[in-house]
C-alpha positions in Angstrom: -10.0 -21.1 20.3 -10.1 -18.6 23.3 -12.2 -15.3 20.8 -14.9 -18.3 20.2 -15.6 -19.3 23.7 -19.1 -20.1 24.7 -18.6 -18.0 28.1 -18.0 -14.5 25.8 -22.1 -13.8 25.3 -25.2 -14.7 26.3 -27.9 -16.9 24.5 -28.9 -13.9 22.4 -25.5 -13.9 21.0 -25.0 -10.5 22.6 -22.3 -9.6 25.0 -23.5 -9.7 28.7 -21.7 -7.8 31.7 -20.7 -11.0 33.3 -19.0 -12.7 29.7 -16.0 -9.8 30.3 -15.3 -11.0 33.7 -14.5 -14.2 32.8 -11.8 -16.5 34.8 -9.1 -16.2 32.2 -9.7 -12.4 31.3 -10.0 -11.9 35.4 -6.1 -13.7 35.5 -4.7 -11.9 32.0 -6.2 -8.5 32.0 -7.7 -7.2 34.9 -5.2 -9.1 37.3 -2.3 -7.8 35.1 -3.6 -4.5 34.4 -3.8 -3.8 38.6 -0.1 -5.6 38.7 1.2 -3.3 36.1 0.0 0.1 37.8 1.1 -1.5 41.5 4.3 -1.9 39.7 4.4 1.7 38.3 4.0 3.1 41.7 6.1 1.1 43.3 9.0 2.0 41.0 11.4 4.5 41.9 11.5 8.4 39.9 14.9 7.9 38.7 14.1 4.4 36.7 12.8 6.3 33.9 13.9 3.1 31.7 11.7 0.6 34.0 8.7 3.3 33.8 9.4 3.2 30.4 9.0 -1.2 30.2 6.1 -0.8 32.6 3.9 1.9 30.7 4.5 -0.2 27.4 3.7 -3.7 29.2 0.2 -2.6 28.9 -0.7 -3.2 25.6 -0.2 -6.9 26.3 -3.5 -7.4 28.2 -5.3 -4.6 26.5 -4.4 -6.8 22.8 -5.5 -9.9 24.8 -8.7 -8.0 26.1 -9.2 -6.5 22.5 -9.3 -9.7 20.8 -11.3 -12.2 23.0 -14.1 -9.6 23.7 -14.2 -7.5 20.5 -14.7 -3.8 19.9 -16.8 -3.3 23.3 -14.0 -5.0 25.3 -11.4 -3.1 23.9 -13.0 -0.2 24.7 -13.5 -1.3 28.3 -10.2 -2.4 28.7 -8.7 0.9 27.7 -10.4 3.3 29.7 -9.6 0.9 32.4 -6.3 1.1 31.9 -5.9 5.0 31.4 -8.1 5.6 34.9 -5.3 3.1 36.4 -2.7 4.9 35.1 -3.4 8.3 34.8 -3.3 9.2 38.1 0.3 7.8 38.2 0.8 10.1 35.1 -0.7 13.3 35.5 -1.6 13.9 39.5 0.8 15.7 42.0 1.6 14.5 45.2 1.8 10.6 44.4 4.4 8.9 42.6 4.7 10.1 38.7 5.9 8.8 35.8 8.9 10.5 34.8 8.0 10.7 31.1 6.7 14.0 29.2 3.3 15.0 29.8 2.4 14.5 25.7 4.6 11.3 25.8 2.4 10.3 28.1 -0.1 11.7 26.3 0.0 9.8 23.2 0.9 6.4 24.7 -3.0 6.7 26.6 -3.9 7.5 22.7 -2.3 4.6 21.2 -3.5 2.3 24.3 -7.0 2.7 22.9 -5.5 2.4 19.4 -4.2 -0.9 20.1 -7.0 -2.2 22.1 -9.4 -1.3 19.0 -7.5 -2.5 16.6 -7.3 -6.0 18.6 -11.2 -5.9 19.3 -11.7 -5.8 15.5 -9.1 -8.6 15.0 -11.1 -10.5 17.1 -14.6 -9.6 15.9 -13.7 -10.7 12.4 -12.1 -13.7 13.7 -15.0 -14.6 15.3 -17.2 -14.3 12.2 -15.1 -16.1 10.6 -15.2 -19.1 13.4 -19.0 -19.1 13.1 -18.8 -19.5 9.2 -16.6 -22.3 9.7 -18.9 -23.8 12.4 -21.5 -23.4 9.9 -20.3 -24.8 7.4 -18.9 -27.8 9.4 -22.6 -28.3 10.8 -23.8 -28.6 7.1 -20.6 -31.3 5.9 -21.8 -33.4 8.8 -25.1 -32.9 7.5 -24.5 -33.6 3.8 -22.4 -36.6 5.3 -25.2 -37.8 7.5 -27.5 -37.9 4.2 -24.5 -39.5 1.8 -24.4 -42.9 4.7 -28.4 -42.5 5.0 -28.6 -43.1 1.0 -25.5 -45.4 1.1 -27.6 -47.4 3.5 -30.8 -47.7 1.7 -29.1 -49.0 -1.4 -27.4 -51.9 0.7 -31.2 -52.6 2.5 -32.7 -52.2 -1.3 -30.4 -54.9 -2.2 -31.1 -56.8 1.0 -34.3 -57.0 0.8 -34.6 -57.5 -2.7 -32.7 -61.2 -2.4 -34.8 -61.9 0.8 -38.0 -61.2 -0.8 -36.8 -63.8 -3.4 -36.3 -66.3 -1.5 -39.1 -65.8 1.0 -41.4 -66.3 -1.7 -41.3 -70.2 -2.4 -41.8 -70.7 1.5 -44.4 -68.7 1.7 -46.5 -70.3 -1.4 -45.6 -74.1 0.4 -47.0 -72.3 3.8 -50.1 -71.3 1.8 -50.9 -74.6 0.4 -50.3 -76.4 3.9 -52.9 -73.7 5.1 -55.6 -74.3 2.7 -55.0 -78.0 3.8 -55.0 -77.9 7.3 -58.3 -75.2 6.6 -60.8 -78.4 6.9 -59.6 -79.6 9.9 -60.3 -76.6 11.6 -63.4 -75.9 13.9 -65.8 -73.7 11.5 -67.0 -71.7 14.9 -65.4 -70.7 18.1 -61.9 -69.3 18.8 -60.1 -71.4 16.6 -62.2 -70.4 13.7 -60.5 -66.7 14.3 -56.9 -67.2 14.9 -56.7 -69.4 11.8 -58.4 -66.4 9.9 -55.7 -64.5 11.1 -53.1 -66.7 10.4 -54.0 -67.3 7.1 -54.6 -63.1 6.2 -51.3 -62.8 7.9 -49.5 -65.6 5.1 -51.4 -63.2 2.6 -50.3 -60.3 3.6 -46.7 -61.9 3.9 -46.9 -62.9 -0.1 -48.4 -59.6 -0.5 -45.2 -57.8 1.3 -42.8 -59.3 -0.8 -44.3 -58.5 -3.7 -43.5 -54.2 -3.2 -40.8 -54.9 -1.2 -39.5 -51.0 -1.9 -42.7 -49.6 -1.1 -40.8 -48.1 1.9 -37.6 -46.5 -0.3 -40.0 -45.5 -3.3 -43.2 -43.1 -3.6 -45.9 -45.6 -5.0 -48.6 -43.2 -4.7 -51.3 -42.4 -2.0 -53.8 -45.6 -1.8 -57.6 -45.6 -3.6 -58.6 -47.4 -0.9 -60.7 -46.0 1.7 -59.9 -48.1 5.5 -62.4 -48.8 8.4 -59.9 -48.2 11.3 -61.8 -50.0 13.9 -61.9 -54.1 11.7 -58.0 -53.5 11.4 -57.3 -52.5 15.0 -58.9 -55.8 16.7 -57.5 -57.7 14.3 -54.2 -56.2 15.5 -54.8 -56.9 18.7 -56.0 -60.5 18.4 -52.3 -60.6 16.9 -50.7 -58.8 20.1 -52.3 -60.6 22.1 -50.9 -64.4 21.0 -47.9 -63.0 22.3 -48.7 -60.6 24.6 -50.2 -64.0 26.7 -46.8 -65.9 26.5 -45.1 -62.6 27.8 -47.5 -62.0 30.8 -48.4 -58.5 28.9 -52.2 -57.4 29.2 -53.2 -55.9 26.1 -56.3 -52.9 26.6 -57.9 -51.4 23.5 -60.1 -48.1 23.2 -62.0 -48.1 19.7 -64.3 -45.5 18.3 -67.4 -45.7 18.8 -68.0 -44.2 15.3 -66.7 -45.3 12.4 -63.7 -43.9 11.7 -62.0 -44.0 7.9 -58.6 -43.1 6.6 -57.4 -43.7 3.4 -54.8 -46.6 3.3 -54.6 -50.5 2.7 -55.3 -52.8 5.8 -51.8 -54.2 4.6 -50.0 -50.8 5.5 -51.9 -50.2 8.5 -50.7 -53.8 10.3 -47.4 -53.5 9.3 -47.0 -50.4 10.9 -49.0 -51.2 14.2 -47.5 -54.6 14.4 -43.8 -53.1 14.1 -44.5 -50.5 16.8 -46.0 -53.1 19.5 -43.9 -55.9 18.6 -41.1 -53.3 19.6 -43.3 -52.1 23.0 -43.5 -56.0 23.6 -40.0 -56.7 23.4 -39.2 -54.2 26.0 -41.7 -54.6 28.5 -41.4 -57.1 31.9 -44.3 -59.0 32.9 -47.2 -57.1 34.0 -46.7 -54.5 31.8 -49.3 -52.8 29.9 -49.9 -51.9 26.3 -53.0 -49.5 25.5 -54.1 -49.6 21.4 -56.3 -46.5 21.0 -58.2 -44.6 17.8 -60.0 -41.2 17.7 -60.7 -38.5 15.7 -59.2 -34.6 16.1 -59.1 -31.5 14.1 -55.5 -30.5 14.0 -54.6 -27.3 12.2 -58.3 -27.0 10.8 -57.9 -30.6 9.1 -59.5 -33.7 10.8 -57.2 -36.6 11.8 -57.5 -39.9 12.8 -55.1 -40.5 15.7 -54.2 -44.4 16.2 -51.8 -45.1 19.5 -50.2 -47.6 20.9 -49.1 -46.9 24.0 -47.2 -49.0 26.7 -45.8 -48.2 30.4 -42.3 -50.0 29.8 -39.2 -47.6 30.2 -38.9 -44.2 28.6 -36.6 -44.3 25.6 -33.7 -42.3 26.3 -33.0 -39.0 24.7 -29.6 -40.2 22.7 -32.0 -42.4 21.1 -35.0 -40.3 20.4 -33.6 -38.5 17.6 -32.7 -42.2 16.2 -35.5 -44.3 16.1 -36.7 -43.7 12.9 -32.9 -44.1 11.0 -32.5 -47.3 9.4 -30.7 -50.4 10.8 -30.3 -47.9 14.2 -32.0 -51.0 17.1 -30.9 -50.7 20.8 -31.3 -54.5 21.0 -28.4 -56.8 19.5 -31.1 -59.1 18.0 -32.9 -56.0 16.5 -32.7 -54.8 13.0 -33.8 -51.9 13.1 -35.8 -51.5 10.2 -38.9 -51.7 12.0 -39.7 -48.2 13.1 -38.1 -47.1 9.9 -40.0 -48.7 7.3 -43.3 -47.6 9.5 -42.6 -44.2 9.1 -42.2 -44.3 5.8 -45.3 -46.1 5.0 -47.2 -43.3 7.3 -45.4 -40.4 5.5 -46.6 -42.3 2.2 -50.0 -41.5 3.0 -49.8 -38.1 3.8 -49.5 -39.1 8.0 -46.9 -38.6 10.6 -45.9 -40.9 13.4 -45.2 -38.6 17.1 -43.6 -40.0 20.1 -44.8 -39.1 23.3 -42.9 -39.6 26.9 -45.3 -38.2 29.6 -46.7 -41.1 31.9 -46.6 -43.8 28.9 -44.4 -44.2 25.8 -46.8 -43.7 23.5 -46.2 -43.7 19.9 -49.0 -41.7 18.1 -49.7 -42.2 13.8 -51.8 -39.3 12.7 -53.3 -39.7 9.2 -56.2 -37.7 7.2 -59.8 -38.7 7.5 -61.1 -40.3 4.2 
């Protein structure tokens, strides 16, 4: 709609000099105004009826002019038009318009008349536009909200049926593990990873178990967390497949202890999701950095985890998206990953940042227990 174009103010809102100068009002007002007088002059005493058709032909840009630019334009445009014309009007010794002086008199009158009744046409169309845009902006957002809930049922139901029939696996796995447990090396490397797997069938039985915890508010954990235990055992996770990828894997603990209040449950889930994801996207040779410290941020102190990696930037369409539900870039992807993280964070009081300067780098800021 032309009186709503973008080009008709600046950034304030606010008209600017150059926004009444613009290509279509240069073509249909000023470009016709200047045709209109050259017309005038060029046309004969005796036509009185064409002077009449050309002092009258006017209004049509000054109503155009009115409209698109408002109140200001259509004063503008009007004492535009009366300098081009007056001379034609009023002065001896050039070509004059045949008409009576208060003819001519009242039609510069009703020019400005027209004009301002055109400019406030237009303002109030424009306010008008702008509460419709408004009001479009919050249907797509009511809309947006209505598919976001729409898809949270269907991934409650989802998971709900997996979680069923994950659990039956998952006992068999366990008894095969507590088996297999007296074969094992009771020192040495192997002594760890099968530690790790076993915590990791644990926390599996453990998963399924609040398999909403990400769609409901259980409550913010008793449980006060030593970062530092949960982040090597993290990596010692990373790294089983970090190895087959060619990905090197570089941590930076805390020298001091450093305690938030959350389950080690929540915590892996969360960094696993986020450098799985980093892992998946990186070629070989790439880097992943796992890092915890402590800041003040807005008086309160923070522990900061992040896990950083120097794959490719995510791009901005995407940004915005990460954290939606069953939104993945990859085909195999489920997008539920990033998702489900967030919420666990925002569960205990945190908030998960990304940052793109020289790495991707996703940061989870919780309180310090």
């Amino acid at each position: 709609m032309e009186s709503s174009a973008p080009d008709a103010s600046g950034p304030s809102g606010r008209a600017t000099i150059g926004s009444y100068f613009i290509p279509r009002s240069l073509i249909f007002f000023w470009g016709a105004a200047v045709l209109i007088t050259s017309l005038h002059y060029a046309t004969p005493h005796s036509m009185h009826w064409l002077h009449d058709i050309l002092r009258r032909l006017y209004y049509l840009p000054l109503v155009y002019y009115g409209f698109v630019h408002g109140k200001i334009g259509a004063l503008i445009g009007a004492i535009f038009v009366t300098i081009l014309y007056f001379p034609h009007a009023f002065m001896a010794g050039i070509p004059r318009d045949p008409a009576q002086s208060i003819e001519k008199i009242l039609e510069i009158c009703t020019y400005f008349g027209a004009a301002g009744v055109a400019g406030v046409l237009g303002d109030r169309e424009r306010v008008h536009v702008r509460a419709l845009e408004a009001n479009l902006r919050l249907l797509r957002a009511l809309q947006d909200e209505l598919v976001r809930k729409g898809r949270l049922e269907a991934l409650g139901n989802m998971v709900s049926g997996l979680s069923h029939e994950l659990k039956n696996p998952l006992h068999v796995l366990r008894g095969t593990a507590e088996v297999i447990a007296d074969l094992v090396p009771k020192e040495g490397k192997e002594a760890r990873l099968w530690a790790n797997h076993v915590s990791e069938i644990e926390r599996m039985e453990r998963i399924t178990g609040k398999y909403l915890s990400f769609a409901k508010d259980i409550g913010k954990p008793a449980q006060t967390l030593e970062v530092t235990p949960t982040l090597e055992k993290v990596t010692d996770l990373l790294r089983l497949r970090a190895e087959k990828a060619g990905i090197v894997i570089e941590t930076s603990l805390p020298a001091e202890p450093l305690r938030v209040q959350a389950t080690d449950d929540e915590l892996v889930q969360v960094l696993i999701n986020i450098a799985f994801n980093a892992c998946d996207h990186l070629s070989p040779g790439g880097r992943i950095r796992v890092s915890a410290a402590s800041r003040i941020e807005h008086g309160r102190p923070m522990a900061v985890i992040i896990v950083a990696n120097d794959g490719p930037k995510i791009p901005p369409s995407d940004v915005e998206k990460i954290f939606d539900p069953f939104y993945s870039t990859r085909e195999s992807g489920s997008g539920l990953g990033l998702f489900i993280s967030q919420n666990i964070i925002q569960n205990l009081d945190g908030f998960i940042r990304l940052h793109q300067d020289d790495e991707v780098a996703f940061e989870i800021h919780l309180p310090v227990a």
